[in-house]
DRENFITOR-210848 format. One record per residue (C-alpha): x, y, z; chain; residue number from 0. Coordinates in pm, 1 decimal, padded with zeros to 6 digits, m for minus. Each point is the difference from the previous one (the first is absolute). Example, Ala and Ser with C-alpha at 12.3 -4.5 7.8 and 13.67 -1.06 7.14 Angstrom:
// DRENFITOR-210848
{pt {01230.0; m00450.0; 00780.0}; "A"; 0} {pt {00137.0; 00344.0; m00066.0}; "A"; 1} 
***
This chain:
// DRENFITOR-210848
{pt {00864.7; 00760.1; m02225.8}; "A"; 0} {pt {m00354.0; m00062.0; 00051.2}; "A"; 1} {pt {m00282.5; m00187.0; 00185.3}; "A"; 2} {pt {m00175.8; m00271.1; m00186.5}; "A"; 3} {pt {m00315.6; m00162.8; 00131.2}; "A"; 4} {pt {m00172.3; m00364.1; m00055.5}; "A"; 5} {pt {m00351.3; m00148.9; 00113.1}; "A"; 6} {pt {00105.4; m00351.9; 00089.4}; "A"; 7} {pt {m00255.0; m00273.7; 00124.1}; "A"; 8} {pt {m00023.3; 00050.8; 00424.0}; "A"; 9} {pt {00033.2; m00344.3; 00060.5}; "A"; 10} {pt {00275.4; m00121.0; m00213.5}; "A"; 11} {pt {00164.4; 00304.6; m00123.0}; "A"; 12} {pt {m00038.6; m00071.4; m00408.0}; "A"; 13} {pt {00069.0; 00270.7; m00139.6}; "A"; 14} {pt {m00340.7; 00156.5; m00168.9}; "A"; 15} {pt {00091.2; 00350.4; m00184.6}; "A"; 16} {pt {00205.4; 00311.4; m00012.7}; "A"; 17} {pt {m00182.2; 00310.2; 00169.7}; "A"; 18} {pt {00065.9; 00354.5; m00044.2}; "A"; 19} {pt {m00019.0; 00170.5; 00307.9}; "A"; 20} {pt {00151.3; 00310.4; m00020.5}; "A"; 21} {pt {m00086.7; 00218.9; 00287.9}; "A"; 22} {pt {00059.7; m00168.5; 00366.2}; "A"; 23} {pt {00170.5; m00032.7; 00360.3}; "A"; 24} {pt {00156.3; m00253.9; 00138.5}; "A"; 25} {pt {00062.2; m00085.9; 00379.8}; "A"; 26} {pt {00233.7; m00266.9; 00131.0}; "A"; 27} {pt {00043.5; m00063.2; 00415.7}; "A"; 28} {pt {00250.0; m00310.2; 00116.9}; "A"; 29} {pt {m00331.9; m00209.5; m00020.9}; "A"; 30} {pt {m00277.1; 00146.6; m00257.0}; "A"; 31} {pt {m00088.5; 00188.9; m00259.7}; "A"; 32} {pt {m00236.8; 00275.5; m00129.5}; "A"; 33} {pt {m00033.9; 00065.0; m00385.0}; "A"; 34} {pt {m00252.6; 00307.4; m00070.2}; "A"; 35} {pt {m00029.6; 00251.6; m00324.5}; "A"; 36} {pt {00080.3; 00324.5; 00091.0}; "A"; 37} {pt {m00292.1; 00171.2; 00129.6}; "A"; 38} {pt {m00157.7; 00231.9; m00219.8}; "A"; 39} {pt {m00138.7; 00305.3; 00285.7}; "A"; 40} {pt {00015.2; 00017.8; 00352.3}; "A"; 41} {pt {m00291.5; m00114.0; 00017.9}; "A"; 42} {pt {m00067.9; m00387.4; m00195.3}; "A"; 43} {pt {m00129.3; m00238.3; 00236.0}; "A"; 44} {pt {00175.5; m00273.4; m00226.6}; "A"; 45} {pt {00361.4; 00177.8; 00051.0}; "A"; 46} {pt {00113.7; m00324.2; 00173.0}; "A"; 47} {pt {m00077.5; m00241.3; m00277.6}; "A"; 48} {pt {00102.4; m00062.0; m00358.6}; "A"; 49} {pt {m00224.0; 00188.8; m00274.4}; "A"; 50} {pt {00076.1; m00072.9; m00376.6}; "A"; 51} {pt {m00193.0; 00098.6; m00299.2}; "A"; 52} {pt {m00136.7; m00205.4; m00209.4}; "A"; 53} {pt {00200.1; 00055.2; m00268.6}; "A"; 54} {pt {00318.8; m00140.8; 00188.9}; "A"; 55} {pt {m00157.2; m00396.8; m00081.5}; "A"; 56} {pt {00103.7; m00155.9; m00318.1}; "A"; 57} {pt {m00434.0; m00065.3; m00003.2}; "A"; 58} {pt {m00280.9; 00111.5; m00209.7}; "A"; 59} {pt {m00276.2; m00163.6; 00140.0}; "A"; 60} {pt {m00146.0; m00075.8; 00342.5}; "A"; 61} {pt {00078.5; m00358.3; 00041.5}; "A"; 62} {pt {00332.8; 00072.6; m00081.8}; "A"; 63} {pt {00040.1; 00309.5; 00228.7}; "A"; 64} {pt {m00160.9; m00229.6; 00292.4}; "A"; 65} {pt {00227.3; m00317.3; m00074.9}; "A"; 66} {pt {00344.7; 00227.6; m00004.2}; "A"; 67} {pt {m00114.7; 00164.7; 00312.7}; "A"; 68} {pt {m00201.6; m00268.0; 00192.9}; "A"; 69} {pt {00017.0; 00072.3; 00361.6}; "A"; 70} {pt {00153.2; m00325.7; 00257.5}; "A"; 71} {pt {00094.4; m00088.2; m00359.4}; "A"; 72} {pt {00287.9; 00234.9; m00138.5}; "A"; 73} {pt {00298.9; 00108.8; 00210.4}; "A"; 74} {pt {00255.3; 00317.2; m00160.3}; "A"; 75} {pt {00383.2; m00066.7; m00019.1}; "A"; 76} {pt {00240.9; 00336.8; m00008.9}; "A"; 77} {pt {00305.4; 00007.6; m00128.6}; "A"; 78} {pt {00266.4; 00216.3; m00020.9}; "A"; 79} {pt {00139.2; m00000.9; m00346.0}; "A"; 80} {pt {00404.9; 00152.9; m00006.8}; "A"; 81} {pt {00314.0; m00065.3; m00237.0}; "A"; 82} {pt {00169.3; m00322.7; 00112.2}; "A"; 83} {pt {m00247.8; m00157.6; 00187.5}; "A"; 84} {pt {m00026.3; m00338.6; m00034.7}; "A"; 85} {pt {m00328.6; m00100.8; m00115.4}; "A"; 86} {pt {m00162.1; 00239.4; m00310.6}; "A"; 87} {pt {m00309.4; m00016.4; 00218.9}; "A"; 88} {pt {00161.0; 00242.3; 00248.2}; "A"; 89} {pt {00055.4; m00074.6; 00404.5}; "A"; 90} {pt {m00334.3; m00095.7; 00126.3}; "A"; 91} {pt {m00040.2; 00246.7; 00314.1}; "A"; 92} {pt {m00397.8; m00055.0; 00136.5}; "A"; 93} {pt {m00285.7; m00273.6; m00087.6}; "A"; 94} {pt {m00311.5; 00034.7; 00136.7}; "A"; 95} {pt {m00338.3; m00118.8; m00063.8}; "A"; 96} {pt {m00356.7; 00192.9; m00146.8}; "A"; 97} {pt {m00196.7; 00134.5; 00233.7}; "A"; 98} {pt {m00378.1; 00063.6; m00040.3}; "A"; 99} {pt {m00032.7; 00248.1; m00287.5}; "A"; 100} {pt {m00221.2; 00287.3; m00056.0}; "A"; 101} {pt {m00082.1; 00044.5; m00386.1}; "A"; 102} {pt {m00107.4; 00346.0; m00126.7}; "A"; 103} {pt {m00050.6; 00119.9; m00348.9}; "A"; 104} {pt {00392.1; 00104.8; m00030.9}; "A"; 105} {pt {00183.7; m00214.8; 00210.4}; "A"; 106} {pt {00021.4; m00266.0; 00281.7}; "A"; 107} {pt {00114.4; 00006.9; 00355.7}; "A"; 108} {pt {00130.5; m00265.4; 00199.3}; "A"; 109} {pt {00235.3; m00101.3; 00307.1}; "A"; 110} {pt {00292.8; m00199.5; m00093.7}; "A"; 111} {pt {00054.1; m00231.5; 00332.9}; "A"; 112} {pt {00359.0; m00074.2; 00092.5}; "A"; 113} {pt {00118.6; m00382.3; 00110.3}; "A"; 114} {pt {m00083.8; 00051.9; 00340.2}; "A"; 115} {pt {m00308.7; 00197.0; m00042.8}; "A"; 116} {pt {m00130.6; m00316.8; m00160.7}; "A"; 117} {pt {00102.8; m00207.8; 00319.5}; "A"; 118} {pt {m00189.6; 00240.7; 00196.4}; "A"; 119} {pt {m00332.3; m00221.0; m00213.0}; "A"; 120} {pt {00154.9; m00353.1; 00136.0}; "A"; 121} {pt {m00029.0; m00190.9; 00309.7}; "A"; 122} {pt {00243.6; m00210.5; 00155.0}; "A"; 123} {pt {m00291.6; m00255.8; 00028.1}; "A"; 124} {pt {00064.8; m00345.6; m00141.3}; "A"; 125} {pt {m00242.0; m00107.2; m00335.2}; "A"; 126} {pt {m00270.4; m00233.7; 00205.7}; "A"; 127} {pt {00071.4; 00094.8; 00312.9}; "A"; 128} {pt {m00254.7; 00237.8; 00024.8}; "A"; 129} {pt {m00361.5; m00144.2; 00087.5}; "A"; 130} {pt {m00367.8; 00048.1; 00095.1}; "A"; 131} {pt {m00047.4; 00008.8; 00356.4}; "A"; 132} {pt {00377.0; 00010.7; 00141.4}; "A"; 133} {pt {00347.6; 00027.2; m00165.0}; "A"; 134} {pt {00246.8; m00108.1; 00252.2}; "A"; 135} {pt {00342.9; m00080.1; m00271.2}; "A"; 136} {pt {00308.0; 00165.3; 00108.8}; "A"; 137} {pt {00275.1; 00091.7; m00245.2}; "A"; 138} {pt {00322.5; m00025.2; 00205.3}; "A"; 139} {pt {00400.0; m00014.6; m00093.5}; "A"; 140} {pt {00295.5; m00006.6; 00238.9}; "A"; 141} {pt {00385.0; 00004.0; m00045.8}; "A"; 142} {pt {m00026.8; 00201.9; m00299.0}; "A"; 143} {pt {00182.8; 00367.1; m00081.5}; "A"; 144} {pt {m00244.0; 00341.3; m00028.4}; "A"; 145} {pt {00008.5; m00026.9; m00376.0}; "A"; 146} {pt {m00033.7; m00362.3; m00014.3}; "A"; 147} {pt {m00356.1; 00061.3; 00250.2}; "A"; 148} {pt {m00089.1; 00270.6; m00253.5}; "A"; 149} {pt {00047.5; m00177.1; m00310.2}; "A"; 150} {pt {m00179.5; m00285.2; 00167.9}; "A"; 151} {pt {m00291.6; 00252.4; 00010.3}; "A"; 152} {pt {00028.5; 00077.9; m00308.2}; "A"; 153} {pt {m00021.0; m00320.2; m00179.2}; "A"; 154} {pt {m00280.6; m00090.7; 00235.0}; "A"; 155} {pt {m00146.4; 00325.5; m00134.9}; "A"; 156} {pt {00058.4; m00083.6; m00347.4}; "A"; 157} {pt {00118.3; m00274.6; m00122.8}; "A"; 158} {pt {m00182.4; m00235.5; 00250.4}; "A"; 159} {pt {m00379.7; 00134.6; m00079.9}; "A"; 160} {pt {m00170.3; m00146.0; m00249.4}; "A"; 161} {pt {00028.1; 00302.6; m00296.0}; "A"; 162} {pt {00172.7; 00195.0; 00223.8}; "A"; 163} {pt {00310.2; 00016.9; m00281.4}; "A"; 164} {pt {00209.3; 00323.3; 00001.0}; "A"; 165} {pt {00310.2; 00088.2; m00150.4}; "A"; 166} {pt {00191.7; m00075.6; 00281.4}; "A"; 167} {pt {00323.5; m00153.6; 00073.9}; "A"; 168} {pt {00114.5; m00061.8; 00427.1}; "A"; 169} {pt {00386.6; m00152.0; 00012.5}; "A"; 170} {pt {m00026.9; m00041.6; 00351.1}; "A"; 171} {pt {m00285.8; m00280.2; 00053.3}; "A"; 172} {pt {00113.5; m00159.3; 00329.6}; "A"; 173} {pt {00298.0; 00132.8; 00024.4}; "A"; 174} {pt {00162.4; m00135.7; 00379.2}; "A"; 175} {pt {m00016.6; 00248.9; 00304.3}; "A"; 176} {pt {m00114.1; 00051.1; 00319.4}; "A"; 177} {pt {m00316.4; 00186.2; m00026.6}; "A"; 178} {pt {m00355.7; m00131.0; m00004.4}; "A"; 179} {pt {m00357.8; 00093.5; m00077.8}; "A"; 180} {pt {m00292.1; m00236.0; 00220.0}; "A"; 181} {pt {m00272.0; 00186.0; m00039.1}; "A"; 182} {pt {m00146.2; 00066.9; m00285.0}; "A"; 183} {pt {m00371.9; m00176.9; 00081.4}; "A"; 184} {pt {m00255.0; 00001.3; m00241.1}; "A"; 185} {pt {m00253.1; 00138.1; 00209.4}; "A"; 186} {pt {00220.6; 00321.8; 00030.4}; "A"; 187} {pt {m00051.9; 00075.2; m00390.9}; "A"; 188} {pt {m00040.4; 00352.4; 00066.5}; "A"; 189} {pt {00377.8; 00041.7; 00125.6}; "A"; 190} {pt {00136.6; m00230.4; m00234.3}; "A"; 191} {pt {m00011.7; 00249.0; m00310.1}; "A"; 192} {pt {00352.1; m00067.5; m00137.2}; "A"; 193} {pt {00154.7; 00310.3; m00080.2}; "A"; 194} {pt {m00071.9; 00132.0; 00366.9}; "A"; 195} {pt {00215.9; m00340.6; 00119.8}; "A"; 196} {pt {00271.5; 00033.5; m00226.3}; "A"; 197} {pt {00034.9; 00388.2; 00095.2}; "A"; 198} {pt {m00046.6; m00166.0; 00341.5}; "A"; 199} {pt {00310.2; m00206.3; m00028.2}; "A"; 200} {pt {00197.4; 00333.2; m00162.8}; "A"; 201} {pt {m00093.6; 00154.6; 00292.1}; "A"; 202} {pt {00126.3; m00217.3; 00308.4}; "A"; 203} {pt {00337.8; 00042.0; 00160.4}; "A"; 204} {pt {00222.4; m00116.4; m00243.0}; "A"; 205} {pt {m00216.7; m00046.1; m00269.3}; "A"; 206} {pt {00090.1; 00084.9; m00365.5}; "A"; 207} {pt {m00032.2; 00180.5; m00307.9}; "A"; 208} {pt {m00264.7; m00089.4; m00228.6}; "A"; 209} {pt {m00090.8; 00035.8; m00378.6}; "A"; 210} {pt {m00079.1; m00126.6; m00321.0}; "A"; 211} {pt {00180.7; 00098.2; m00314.1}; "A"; 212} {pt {m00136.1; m00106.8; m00359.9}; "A"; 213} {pt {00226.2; m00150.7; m00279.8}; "A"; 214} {pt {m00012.5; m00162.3; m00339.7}; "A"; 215} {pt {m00014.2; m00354.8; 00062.9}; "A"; 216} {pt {m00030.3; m00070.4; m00409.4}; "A"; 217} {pt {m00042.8; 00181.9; m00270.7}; "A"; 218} {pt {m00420.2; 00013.0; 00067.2}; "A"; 219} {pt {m00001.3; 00008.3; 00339.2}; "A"; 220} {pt {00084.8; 00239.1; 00321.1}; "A"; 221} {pt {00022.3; m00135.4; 00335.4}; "A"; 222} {pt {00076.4; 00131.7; 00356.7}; "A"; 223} {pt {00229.5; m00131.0; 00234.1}; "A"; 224} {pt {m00071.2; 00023.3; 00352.3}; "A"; 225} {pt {00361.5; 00099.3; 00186.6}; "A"; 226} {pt {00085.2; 00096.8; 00368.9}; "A"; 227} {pt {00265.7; 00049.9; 00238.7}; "A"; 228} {pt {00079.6; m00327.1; 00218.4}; "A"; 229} {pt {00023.0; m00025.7; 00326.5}; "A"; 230} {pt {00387.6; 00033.0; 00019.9}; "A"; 231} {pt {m00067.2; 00359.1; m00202.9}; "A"; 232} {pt {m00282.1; 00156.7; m00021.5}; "A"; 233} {pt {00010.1; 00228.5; m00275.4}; "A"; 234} {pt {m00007.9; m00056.1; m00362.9}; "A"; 235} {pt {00264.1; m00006.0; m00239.6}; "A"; 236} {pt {00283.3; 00045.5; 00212.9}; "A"; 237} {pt {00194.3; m00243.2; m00225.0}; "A"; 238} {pt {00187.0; 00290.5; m00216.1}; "A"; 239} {pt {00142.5; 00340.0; 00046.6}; "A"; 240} {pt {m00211.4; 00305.9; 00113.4}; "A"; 241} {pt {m00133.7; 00253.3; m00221.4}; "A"; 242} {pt {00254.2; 00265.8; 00029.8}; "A"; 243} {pt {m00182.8; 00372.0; m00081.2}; "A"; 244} {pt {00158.2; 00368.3; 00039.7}; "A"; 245} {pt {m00103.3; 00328.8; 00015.0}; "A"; 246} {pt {00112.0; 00333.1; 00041.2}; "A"; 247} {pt {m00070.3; 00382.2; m00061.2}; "A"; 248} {pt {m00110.5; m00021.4; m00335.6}; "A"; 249} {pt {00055.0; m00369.0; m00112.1}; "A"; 250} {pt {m00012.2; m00323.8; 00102.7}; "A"; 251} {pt {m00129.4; m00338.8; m00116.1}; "A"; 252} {pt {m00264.1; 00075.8; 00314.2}; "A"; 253} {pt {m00200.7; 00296.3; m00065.9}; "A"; 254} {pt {m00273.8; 00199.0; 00197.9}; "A"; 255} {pt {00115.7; m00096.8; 00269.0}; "A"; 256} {pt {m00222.3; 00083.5; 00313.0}; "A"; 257} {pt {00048.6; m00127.5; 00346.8}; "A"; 258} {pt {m00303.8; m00025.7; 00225.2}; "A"; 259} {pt {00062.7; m00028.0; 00376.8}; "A"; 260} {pt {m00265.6; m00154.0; 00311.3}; "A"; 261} {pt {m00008.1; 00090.5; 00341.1}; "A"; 262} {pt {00042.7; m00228.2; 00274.1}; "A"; 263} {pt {m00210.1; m00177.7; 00237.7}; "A"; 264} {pt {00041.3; m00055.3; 00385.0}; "A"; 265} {pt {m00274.8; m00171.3; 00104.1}; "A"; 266} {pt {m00201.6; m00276.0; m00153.0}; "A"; 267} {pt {m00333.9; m00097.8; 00173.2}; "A"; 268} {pt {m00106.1; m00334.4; m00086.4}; "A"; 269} {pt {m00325.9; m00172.5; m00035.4}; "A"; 270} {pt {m00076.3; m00404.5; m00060.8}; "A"; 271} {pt {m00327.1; m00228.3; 00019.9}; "A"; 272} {pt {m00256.0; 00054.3; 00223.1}; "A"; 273} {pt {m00310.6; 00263.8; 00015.6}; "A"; 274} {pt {m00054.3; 00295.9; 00183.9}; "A"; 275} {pt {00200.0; m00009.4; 00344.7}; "A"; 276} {pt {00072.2; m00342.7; m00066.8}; "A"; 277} {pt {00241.7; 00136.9; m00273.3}; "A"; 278} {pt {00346.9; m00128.3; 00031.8}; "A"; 279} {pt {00258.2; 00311.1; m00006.8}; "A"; 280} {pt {00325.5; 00053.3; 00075.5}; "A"; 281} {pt {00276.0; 00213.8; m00036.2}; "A"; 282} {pt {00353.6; 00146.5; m00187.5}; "A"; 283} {pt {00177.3; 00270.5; 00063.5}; "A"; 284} {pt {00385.7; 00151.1; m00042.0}; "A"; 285} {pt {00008.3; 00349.3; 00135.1}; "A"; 286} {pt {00372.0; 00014.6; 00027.8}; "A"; 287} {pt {00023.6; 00289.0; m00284.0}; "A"; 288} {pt {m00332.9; 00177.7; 00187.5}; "A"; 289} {pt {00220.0; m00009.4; 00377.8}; "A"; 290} {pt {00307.4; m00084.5; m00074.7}; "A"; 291} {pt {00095.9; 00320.0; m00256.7}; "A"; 292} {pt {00124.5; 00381.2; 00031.5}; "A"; 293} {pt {m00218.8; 00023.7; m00357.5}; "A"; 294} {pt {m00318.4; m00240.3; 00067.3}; "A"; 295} {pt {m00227.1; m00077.1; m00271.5}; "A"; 296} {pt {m00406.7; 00055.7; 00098.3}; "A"; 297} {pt {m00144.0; m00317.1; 00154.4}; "A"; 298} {pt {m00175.9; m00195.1; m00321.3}; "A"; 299} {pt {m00243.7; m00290.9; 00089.4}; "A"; 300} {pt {m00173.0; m00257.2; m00242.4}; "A"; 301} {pt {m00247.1; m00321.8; 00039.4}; "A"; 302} {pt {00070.2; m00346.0; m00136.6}; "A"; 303} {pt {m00299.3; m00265.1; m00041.5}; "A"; 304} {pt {m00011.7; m00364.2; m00033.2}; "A"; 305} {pt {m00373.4; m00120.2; 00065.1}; "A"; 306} {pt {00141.1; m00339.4; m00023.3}; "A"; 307} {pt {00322.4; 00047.1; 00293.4}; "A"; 308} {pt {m00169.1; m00216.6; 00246.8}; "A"; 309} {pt {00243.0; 00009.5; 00268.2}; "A"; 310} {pt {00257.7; 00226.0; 00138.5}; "A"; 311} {pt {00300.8; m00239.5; m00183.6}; "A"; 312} {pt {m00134.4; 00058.4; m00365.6}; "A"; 313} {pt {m00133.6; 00374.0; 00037.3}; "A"; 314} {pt {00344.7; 00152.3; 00251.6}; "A"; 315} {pt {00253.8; m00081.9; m00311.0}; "A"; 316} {pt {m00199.1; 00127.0; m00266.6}; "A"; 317} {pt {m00074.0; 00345.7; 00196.5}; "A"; 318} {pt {00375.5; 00030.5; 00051.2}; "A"; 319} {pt {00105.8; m00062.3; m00362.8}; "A"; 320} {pt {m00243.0; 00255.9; m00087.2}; "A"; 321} {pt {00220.8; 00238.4; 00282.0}; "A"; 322} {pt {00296.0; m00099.2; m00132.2}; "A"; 323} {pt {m00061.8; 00013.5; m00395.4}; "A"; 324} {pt {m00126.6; 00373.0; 00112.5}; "A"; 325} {pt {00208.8; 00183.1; 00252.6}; "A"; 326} {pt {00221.6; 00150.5; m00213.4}; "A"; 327} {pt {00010.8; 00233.5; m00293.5}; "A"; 328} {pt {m00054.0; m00165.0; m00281.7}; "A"; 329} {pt {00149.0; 00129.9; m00371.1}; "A"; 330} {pt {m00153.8; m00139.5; m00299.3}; "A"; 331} {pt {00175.6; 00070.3; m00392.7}; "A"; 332} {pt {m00157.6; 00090.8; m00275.3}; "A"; 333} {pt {00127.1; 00053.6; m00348.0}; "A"; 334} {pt {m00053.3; m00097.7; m00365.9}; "A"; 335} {pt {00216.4; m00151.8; m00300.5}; "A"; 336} {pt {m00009.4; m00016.2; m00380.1}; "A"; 337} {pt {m00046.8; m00375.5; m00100.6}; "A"; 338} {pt {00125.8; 00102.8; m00329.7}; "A"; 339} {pt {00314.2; 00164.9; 00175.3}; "A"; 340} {pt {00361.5; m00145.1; m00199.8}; "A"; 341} {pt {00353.7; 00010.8; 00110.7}; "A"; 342} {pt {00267.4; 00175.7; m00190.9}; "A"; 343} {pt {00037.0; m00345.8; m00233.3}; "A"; 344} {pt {m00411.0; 00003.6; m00055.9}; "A"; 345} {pt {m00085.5; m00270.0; 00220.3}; "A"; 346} {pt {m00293.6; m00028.7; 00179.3}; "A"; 347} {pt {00073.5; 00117.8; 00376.9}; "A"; 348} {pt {m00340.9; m00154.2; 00195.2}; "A"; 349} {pt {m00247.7; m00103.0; m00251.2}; "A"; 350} {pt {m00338.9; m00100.0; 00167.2}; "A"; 351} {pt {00020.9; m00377.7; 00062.6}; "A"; 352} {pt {00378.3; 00054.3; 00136.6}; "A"; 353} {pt {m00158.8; 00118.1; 00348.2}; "A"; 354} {pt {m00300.8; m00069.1; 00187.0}; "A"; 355} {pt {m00140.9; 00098.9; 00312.2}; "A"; 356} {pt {00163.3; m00168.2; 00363.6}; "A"; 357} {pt {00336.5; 00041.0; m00153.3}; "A"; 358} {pt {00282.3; 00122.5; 00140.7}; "A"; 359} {pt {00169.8; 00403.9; m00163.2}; "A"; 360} {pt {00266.2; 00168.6; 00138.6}; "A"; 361} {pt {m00062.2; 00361.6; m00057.3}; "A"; 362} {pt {00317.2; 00243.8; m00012.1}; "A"; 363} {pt {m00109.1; 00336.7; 00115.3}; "A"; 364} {pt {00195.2; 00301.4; m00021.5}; "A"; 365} {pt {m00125.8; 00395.4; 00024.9}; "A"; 366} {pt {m00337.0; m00050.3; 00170.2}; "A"; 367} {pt {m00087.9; 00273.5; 00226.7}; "A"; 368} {pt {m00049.1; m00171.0; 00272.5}; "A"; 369} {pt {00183.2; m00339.2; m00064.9}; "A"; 370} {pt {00311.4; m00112.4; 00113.1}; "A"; 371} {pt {00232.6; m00086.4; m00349.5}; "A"; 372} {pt {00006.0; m00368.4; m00021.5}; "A"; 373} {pt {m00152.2; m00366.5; m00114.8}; "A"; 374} {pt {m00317.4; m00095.8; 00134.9}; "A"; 375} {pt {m00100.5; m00376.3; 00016.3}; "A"; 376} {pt {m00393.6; m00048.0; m00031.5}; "A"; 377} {pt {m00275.5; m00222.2; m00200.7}; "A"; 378} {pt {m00212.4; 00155.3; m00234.2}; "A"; 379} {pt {m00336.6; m00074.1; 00136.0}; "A"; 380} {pt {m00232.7; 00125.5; m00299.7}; "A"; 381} {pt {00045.8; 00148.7; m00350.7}; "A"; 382} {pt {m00279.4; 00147.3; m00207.4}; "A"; 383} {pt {m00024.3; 00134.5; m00390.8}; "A"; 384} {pt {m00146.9; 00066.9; m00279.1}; "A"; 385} {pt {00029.4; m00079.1; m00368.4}; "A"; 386} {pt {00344.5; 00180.5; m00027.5}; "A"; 387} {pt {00317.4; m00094.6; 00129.8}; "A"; 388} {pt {m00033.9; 00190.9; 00335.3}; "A"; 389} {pt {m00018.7; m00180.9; 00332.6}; "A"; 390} {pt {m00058.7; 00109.3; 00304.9}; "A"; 391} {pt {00226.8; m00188.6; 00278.5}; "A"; 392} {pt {m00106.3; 00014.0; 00360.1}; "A"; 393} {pt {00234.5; m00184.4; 00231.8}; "A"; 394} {pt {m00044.7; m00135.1; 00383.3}; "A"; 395} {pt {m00046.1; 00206.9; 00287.9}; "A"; 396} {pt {00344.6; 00030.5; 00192.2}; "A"; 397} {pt {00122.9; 00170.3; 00302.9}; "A"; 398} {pt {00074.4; 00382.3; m00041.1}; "A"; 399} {pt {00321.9; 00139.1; 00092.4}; "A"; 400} {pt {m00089.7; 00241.9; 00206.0}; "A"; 401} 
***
């Protein structure tokens, strides 16, 4: 089992060339992705982007060097490569496209820029719409689900602008429901960045999971397909059977195992529009466990901002979700497993592709030292790695028992 790597063409996904990269970490959150090589010292100022030698292109001179690794040009595929999977190519995990590089004598250094990353460089302004003088088009949908308004965005974003051609695939284009974007005005263009709306749209009551996953459309090419929850669920890929992972004194399919715990808040002082005493404010508070216990907790307090709550309605409900996601203990799992890991007839237990981030596992627990026995029901909210078969799993934060 291994990791195999490909420099595909960022706007269609051709496949280019092989790459050997053989030192690097990996990052993966419900909605993005970091890919890095392992930094070399405390120290390096380029820890947080990808540095390969030069000796890992298939190139011997420079116009060949700068045509493989031609930045807004060249995106990287990874795979995971494992017995049994289904294409030879391996699972394709992350794509992401070439940042600006920085050449030196040995080697080159470069971001690679996730899906959404690259939305953060779009607008949600319409090709033509944008003049000399005054702008005054408004992009507006109604009636249409969360996902369907993103992947409206999206197309807008990509498929819509003249060039603007990505690799990208949204299922949902106008798909019926009951929500609505009016505003998006062409003389706003600073707020209409489209990564910051889509995270927008992730973010409001109700809204759902987002993310883009890549996959071999052909035998040349790798695409990504844009998938959330809908409306009716939120989450992704609640369609099949939670991951189901153990662990014990000793063994496990879950190991390291570490459980991290935050203390609560009572109080939440809240602050909208406005400047100076003209600031709106208001306020949450539950101080039942603080008066209402032989065992109180000390009194915790916290701010929440929203420079654009104008009014009492929109700022009041946001303050006390930020109470309420907050006033008691949270517990948050952490733990690692062996993508390599086999049952007793040498199958493949999880290999990477099998789970992703915003899914649901049910952890059984038994010997912790401060853990009831039992099955635990959470989502894994990030998992991280290297070029081995070890990932780290770090789950949602849920209420403690205690």
């Amino acid at each position: 089992m291994t990791w195999a790597h490909w420099l595909t063409d960022a706007r269609t996904g051709q496949l280019i060339a092989p790459i050997d990269i053989p030192s690097f970490s990996w990052q993966m959150t419900v909605g993005d992705f970091g890919f890095t090589t392992t930094a070399k010292n405390l120290g390096d100022a380029d820890a947080s982007n990808l540095t390969l030698p030069w000796s890992a292109l298939n190139a011997d001179t420079p116009a060949e060097r700068s045509h493989l690794l031609s930045m807004g040009r060249r995106a990287l595929c990874s795979a995971w490569v494992y017995d049994g999977v289904a294409d030879s190519r391996g699972m394709p995990i992350l794509w992401g496209a070439l940042g600006e590089r920085e050449d030196t004598w040995l080697d080159t250094t470069f971001p690679v820029y996730s899906p959404t990353t690259l939305l953060g460089s779009r607008y949600a302004i319409r090709d033509g719409a944008f003049h000399d003088t005054r702008s005054t088009d408004t992009v507006s949908w109604t009636g249409l689900s969360y996902r369907g308004l993103a992947s409206n965005l999206i197309d807008l974003a990509t498929s819509q602008k003249n060039g603007g051609t990505l690799p990208f695939d949204c299922k949902y284009l106008n798909e019926p429901g009951n929500h609505q974007r009016t505003n998006y005005q062409a003389w706003n263009v600073q707020n209409l960045n489209v990564k910051t709306l889509l995270t927008n749209i992730a973010n409001v009551q109700g809204g759902p999971d987002m993310t883009f996953r890549p996959y071999w459309s052909d035998d040349g090419h790798v695409r990504c397909r844009f998938l959330a929850g809908s409306d009716a669920d939120i989450y992704l890929d609640m369609d099949h059977a939670p991951v189901v992972l153990n662990c014990f004194p000793g063994g496990g399919t879950l190991e390291d195992l570490t459980i991290d715990y935050a203390l609560p808040y009572q109080r939440v002082y809240g602050t909208g529009a406005g400047t100076d005493a003209s600031v709106l404010t208001t306020l949450a508070e539950d101080l039942m466990l603080i008066t209402g216990s032989m065992d109180p907790p000390i009194l915790r307090e916290m701010t929440y901002s929203d420079s654009d709550a104008a009014n009492l309605g929109v700022l009041k409900p946001k303050v006390q979700a930020a109470l309420a996601a907050n006033k008691t203990t949270g517990m948050q799992f952490t733990g690692s497993i062996d993508v390599d890991d086999t049952d007793s007839n040498g199958t493949l237990l999880h290999p990477l592709g099998s789970f992703w981030p915003g899914e649901v596992f049910h952890l059984d627990v038994s010997g912790f030292p401060t853990l009831p026995d039992g099955r635990y029901e959470t989502r894994l909210m990030e998992m991280s790695g290297d070029q081995t078969s070890k990932v780290k799993l770090q789950f949602d934060v849920m209420d403690a028992l205690f």
